[in-house]
C-alpha positions as CSV (number, residue, x, y, z in Angstrom):
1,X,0.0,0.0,0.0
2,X,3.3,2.6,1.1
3,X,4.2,2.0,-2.7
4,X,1.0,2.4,-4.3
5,X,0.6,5.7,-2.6
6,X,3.8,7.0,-3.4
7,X,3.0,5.8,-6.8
8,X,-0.3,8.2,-7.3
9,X,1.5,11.0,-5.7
10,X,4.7,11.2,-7.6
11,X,3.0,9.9,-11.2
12,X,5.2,9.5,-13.7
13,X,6.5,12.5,-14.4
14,X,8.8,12.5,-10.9
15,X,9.3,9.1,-10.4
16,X,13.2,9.0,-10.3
17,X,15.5,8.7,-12.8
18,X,17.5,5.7,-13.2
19,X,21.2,5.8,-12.4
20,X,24.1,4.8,-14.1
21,X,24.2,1.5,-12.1
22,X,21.3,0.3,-13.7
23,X,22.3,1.2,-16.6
24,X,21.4,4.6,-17.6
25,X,24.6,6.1,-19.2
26,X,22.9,9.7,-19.4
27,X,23.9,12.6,-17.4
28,X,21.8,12.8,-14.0
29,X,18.7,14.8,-14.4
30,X,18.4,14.0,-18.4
31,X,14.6,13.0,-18.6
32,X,13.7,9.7,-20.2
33,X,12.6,9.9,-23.4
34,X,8.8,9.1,-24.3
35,X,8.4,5.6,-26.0
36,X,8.1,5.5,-29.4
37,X,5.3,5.8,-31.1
38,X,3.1,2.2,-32.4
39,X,1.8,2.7,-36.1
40,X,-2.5,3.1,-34.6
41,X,-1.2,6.1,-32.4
42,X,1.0,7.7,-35.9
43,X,-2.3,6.8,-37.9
44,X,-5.2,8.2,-35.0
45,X,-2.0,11.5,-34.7
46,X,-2.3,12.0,-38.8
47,X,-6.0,11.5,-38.9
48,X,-6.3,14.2,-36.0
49,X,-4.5,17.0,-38.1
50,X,-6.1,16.3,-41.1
51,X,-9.5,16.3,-39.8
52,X,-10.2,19.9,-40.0
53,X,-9.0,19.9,-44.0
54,X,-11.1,16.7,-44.5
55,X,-14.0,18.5,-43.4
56,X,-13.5,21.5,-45.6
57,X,-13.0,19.3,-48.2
58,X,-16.3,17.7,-47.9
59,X,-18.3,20.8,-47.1
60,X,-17.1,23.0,-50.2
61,X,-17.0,20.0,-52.1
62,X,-20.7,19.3,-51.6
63,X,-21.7,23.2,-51.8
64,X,-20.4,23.5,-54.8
65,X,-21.7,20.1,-56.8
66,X,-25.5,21.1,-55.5
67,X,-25.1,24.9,-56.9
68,X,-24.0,23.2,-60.1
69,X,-26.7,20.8,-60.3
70,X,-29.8,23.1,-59.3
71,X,-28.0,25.8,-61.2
72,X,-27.6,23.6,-64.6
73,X,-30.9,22.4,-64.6
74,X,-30.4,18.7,-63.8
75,X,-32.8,16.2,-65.5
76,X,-33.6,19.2,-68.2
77,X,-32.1,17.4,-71.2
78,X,-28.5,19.7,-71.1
79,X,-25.3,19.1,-69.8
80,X,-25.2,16.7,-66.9
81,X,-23.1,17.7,-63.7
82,X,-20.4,15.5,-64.6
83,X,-20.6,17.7,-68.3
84,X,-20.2,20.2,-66.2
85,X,-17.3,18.8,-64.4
86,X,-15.1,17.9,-67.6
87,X,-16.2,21.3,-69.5
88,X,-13.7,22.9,-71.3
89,X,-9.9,22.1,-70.8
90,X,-11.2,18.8,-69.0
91,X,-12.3,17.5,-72.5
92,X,-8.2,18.0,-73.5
93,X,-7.1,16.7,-70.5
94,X,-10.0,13.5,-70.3
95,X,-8.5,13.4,-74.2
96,X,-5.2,12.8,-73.5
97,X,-5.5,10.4,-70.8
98,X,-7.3,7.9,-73.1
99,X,-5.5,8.9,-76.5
100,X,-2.4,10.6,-75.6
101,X,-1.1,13.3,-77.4
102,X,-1.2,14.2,-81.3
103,X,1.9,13.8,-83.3
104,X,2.3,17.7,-84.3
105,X,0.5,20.8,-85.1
106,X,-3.1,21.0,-85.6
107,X,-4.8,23.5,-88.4
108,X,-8.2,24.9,-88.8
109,X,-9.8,25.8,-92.3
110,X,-8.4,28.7,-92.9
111,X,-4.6,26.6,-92.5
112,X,-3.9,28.4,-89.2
113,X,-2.3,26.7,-86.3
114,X,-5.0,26.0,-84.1
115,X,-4.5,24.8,-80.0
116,X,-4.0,21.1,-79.3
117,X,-3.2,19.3,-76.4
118,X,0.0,19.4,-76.6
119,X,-0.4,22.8,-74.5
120,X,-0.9,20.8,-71.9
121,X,1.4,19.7,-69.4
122,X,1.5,15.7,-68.6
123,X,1.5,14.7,-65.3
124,X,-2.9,15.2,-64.2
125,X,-4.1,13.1,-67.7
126,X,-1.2,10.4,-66.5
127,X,-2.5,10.5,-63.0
128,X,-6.1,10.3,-64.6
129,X,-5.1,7.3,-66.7
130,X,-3.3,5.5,-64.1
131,X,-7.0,5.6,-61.8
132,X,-8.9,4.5,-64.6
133,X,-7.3,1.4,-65.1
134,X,-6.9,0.8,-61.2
135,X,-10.4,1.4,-60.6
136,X,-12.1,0.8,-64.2
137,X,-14.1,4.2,-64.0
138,X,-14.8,6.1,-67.3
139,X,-11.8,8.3,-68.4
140,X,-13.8,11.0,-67.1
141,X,-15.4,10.4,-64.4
142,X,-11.4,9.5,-63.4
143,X,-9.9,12.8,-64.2
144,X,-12.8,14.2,-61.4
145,X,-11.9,11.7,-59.3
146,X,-8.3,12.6,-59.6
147,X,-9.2,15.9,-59.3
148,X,-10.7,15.8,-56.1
149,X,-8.5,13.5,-54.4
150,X,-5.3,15.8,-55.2
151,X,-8.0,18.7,-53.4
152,X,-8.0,16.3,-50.1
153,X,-3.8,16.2,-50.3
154,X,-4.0,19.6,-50.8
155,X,-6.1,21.2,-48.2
156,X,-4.4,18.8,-45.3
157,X,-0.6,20.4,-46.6
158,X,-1.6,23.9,-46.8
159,X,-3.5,23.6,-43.2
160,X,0.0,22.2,-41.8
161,X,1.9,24.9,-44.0
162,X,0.0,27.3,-42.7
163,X,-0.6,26.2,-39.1
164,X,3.2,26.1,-39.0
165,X,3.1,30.1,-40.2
166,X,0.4,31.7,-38.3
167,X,-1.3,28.8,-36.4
168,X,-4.5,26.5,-36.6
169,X,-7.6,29.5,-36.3
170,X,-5.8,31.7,-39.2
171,X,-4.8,27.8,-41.2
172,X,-8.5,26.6,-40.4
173,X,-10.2,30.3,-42.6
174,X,-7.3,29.7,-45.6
175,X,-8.4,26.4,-46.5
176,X,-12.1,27.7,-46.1
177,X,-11.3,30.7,-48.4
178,X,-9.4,28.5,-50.6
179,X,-12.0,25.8,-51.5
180,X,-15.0,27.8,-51.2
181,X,-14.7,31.3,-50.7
182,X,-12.5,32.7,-53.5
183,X,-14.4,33.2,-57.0
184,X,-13.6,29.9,-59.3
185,X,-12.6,27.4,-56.4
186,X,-14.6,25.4,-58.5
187,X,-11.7,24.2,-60.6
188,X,-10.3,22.6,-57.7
189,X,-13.5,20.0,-58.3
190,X,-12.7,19.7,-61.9
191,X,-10.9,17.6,-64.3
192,X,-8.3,20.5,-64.2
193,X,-4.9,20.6,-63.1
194,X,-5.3,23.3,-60.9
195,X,-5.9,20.8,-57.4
196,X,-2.8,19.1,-58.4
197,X,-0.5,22.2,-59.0
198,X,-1.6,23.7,-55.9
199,X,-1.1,20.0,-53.5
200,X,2.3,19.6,-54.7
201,X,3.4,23.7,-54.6
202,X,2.5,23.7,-51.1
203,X,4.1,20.4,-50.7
204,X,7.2,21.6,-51.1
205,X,6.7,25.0,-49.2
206,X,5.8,22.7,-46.2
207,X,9.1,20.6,-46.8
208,X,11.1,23.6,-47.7
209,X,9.8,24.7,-44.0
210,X,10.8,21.5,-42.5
211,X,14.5,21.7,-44.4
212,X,13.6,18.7,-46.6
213,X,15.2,19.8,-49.0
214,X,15.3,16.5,-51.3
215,X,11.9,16.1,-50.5
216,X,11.1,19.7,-51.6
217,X,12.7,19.0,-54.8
218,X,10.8,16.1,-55.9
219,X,7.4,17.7,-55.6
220,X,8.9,21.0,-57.7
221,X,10.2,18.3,-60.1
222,X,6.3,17.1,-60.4
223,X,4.7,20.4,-60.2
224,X,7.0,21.6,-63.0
225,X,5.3,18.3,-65.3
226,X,2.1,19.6,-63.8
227,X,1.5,23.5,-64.8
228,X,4.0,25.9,-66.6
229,X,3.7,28.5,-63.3
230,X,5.6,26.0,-61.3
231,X,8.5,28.3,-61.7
232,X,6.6,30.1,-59.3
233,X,7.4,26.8,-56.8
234,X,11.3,26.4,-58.2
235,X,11.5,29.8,-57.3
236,X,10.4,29.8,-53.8
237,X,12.8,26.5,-52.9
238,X,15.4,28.7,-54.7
239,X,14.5,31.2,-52.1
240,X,14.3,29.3,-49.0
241,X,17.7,27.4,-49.7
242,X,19.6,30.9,-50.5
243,X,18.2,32.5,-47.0
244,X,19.2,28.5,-46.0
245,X,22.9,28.9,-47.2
246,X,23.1,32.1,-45.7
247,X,21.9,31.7,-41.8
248,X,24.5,28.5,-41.9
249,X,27.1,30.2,-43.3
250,X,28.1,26.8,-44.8
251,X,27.7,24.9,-47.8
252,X,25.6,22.2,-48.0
253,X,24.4,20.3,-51.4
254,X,20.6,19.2,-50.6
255,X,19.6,23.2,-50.8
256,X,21.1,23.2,-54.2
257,X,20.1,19.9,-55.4
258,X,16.0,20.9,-54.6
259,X,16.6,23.7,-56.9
260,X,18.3,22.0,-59.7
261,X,15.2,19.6,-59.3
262,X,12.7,22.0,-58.8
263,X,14.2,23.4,-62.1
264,X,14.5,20.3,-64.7
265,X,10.9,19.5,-65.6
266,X,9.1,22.6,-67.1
267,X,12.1,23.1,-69.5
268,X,12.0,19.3,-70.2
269,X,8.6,19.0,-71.3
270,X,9.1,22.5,-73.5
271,X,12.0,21.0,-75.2
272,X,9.9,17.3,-75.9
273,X,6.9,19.3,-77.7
274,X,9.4,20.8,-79.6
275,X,11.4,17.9,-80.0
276,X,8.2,16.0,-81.2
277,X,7.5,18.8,-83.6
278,X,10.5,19.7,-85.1
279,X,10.3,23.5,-83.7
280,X,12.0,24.5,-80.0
281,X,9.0,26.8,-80.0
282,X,6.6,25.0,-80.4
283,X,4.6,25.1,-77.2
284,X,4.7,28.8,-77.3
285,X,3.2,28.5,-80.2
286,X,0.5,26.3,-80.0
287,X,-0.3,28.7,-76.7
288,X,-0.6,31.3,-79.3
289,X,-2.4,30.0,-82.0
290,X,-4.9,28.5,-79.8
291,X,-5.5,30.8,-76.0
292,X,-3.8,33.9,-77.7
293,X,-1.3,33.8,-74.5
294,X,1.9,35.5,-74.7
295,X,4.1,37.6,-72.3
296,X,3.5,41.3,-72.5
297,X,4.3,43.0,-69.2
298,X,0.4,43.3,-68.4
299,X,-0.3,45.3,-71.2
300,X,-3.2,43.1,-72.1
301,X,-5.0,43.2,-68.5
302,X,-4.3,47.0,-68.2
303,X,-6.3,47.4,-71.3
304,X,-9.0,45.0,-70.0
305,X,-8.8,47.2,-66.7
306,X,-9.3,50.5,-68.5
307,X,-11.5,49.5,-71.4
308,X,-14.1,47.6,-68.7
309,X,-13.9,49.9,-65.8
310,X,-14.7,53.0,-68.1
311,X,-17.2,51.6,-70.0
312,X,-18.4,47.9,-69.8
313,X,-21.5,46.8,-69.4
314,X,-20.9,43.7,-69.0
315,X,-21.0,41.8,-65.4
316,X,-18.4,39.6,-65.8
317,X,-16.1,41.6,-66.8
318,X,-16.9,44.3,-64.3
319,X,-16.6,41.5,-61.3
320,X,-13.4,39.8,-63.3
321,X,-11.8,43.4,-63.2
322,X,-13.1,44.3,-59.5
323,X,-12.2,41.0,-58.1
324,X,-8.4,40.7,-59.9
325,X,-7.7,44.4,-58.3
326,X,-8.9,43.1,-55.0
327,X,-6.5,39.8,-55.0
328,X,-3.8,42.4,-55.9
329,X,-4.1,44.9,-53.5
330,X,-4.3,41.8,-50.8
331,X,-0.6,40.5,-52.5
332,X,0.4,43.9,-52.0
333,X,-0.3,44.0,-48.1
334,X,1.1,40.4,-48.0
335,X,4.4,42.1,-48.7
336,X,5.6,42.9,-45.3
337,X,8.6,41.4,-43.0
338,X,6.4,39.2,-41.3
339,X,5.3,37.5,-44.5
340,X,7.7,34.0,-44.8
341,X,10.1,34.8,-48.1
342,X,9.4,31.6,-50.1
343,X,5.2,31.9,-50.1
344,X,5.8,35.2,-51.0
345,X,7.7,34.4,-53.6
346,X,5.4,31.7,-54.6
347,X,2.5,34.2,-54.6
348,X,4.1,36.9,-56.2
349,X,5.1,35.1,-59.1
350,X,2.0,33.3,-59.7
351,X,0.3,36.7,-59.5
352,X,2.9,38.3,-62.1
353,X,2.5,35.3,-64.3
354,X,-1.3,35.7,-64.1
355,X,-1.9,39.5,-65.0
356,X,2.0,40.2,-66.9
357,X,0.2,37.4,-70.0
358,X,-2.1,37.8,-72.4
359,X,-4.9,35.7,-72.5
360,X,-8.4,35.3,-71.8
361,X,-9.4,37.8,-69.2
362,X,-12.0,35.4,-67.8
363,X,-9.5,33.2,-67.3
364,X,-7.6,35.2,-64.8
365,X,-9.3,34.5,-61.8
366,X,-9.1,30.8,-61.8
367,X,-5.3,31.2,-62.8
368,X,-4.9,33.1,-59.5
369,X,-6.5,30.6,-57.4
370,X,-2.8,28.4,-56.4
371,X,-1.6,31.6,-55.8
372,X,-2.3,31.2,-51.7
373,X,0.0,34.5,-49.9
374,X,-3.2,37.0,-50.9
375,X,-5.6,34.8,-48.5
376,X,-3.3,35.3,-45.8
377,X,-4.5,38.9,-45.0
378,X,-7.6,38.5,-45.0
379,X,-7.5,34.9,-43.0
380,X,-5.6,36.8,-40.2
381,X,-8.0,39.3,-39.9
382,X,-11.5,37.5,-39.8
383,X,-9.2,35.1,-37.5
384,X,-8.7,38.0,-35.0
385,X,-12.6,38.2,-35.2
386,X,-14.9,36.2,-32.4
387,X,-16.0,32.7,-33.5
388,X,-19.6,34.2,-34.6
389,X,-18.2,36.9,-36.0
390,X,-16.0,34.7,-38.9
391,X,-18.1,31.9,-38.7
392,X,-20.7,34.4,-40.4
393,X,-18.0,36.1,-42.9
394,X,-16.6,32.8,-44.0
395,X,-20.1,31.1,-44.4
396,X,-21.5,34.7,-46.8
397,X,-17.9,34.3,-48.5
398,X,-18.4,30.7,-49.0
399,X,-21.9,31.0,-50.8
400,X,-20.7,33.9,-52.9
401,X,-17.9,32.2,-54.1
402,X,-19.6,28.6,-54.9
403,X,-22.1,30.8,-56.8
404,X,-19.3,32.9,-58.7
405,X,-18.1,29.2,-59.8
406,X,-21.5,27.6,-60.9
407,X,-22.3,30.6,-62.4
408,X,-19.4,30.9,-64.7
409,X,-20.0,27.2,-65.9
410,X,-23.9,27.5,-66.5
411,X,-24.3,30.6,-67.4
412,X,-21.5,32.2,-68.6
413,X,-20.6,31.2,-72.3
414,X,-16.6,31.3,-72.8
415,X,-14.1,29.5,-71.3
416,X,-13.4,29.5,-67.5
């Protein structure tokens, strides 16, 4: 009884240390280290921090798929949701999962160049394929599928990425902005690239943060087979390792090795498509002849600025103008000390990639969407507000922004 009582009084936490005669070789007073973890405690650990992503997944998942189907007109003879789902550059990427891609340029009547797929970068329509034939679904009801499970991956790493920045209330409103609230989330739930490009460029801002550097470097690797704006993600790891080099004041060759990877694949795939049709260019052309994007130091988007808030009439471009000056103005305040280099890097360069092209202006928005420093304003501040308070702002955001989406794939008639 003497020892069972000693026992609850001391607990564990002051029971004493063992000495070196029993053989403990530590310093006195070194505490003993916790027992490792058994692979149900890792797994019920993981599934803890993922939980609050999971359930912004599902939530903005669901609120978007029932404004697209009530706002479509399921069961009225058009386009189904899944239609919906694979609309525009889903049809080239669905295309070149089952077919692969065409053998060189492509021509319309007049015997212009016209777009092809080749635009396109590889590594979603591969991804696609490969859960087709694991699973047997249609090509493209896979490329959704695809689409929404790299959403899941992405949501969990930009919660860690930004819990490990500014904490879990301010990580907990991104992911909310990011899947719902910000106009044209829906191409996250699409057969687009965009879920993908954004999981693995956070990816390797989260290792980049944890100094995994090699691990940091694959993911640029795959981002840069994954959109042309992963240069944005090369450089942020080019960034972080500099800043890296320079604290150490020593030379280490992981840093350098995450940027040489981060910086192989984009260049690869341009120099294949050119390879394959005889013309080093070729991708920029194709680009061209078929989206009308080139670089042009934002001359385009200035004269969509001017031209539409002087005189348009029209709502979407009104809200595309509106809502692009917004989002800038937020990068803008983003750009402060306290602001971690590489995601503003990341952000910045996705934002000067976005508005510096030209292209479709409708476009723009859902272009921005990876883009992830200009929610970090805004998150702070509604995270500073009491729970009813945001709970409110996120939910109005959240409707608005699931609207914006449907709306652009229902009603509006160009491409998103």
């Amino acid at each position: 009884m003497r020892h069972s009582a000693t026992s609850a009084v001391c607990g564990p936490a002051t029971r004493p240390q063992p000495t070196a005669a029993e053989g403990d070789l530590r310093p006195p007073g070194t505490p003993l280290e916790s027992p490792p973890e058994s692979p149900s405690e890792k797994l019920r650990r993981y599934a803890r921090a993922a939980a609050p992503a999971l359930v912004v997944y599902g939530a903005s998942a669901a609120v978007h798929l029932v404004l697209l189907a009530l706002m479509a007109g399921a069961g009225s003879g058009g386009p189904g949701l899944l239609d919906r789902l694979l609309a525009w550059d889903g049809r080239h990427f669905t295309d070149i999962a089952a077919y692969g891609y065409p053998d060189g340029f492509t021509y319309g009547a007049d015997g212009k160049p016209t777009g092809n797929d080749l635009a396109f970068f590889p590594l979603f329509p591969l991804l696609s394929r490969a859960v087709h034939h694991l699973t047997g679904l249609d090509t493209g009801l896979a490329a959704v599928v695809t689409a929404h499970l790299a959403m899941i991956a992405a949501l969990v790493v930009v919660q860690q990425l930004m819990t490990r920045l500014y904490g879990r209330r301010t990580a907990l409103v991104v992911i909310v902005l990011l899947a719902a609230a910000q106009p044209m989330s829906i191409a996250f739930f699409m057969a687009y690239s965009e879920s993908l490009f954004l999981a693995l460029g956070a990816g390797a801002l989260l290792a980049v943060h944890r100094k995994a550097w090699l691990t940091a470097g694959a993911l640029g690797l795959l981002a840069g087979l994954t959109r042309p704006a992963a240069v944005s993600v090369a450089a942020a790891i080019a960034v972080a390792a500099a800043l890296h080099l320079y604290r150490e004041r020593r030379l280490s060759w992981r840093p350098p090795a995450a940027v040489a990877l981060a910086c192989v694949a984009t260049p690869a795939y341009l120099w294949w498509v050119g390879n394959r049709l005889h013309r080093l260019d070729a991708w920029f052309l194709i680009q061209e002849a078929g989206w009308g994007t080139h670089w042009d130091f934002g001359r385009a988007y200035v004269d969509f600025l001017r031209s539409t808030l002087a005189g348009s009439d029209g709502w979407v471009a009104v809200s595309t103008a509106v809502l692009t000056l917004g989002l800038l103005c937020a990068t803008v305040v983003a750009c402060r000390r306290t602001t971690w280099p590489p995601l503003l890097v990341h952000g910045c360069v996705v934002v000067a990639l976005t508005l510096g092209q030209s292209n479709f202006y409708h476009s723009k928005l859902r272009l921005l969407i990876p883009a992830l420093v200009f929610l970090v304003p805004l998150a702070r501040a509604i995270s500073r507000t009491s729970g009813r308070t945001a709970a409110l702002t996120l939910g109005a955001a959240a409707l608005f922004g699931c609207w914006y989406g449907a709306y652009m794939l229902t009603v509006w008639r160009y491409a998103i």
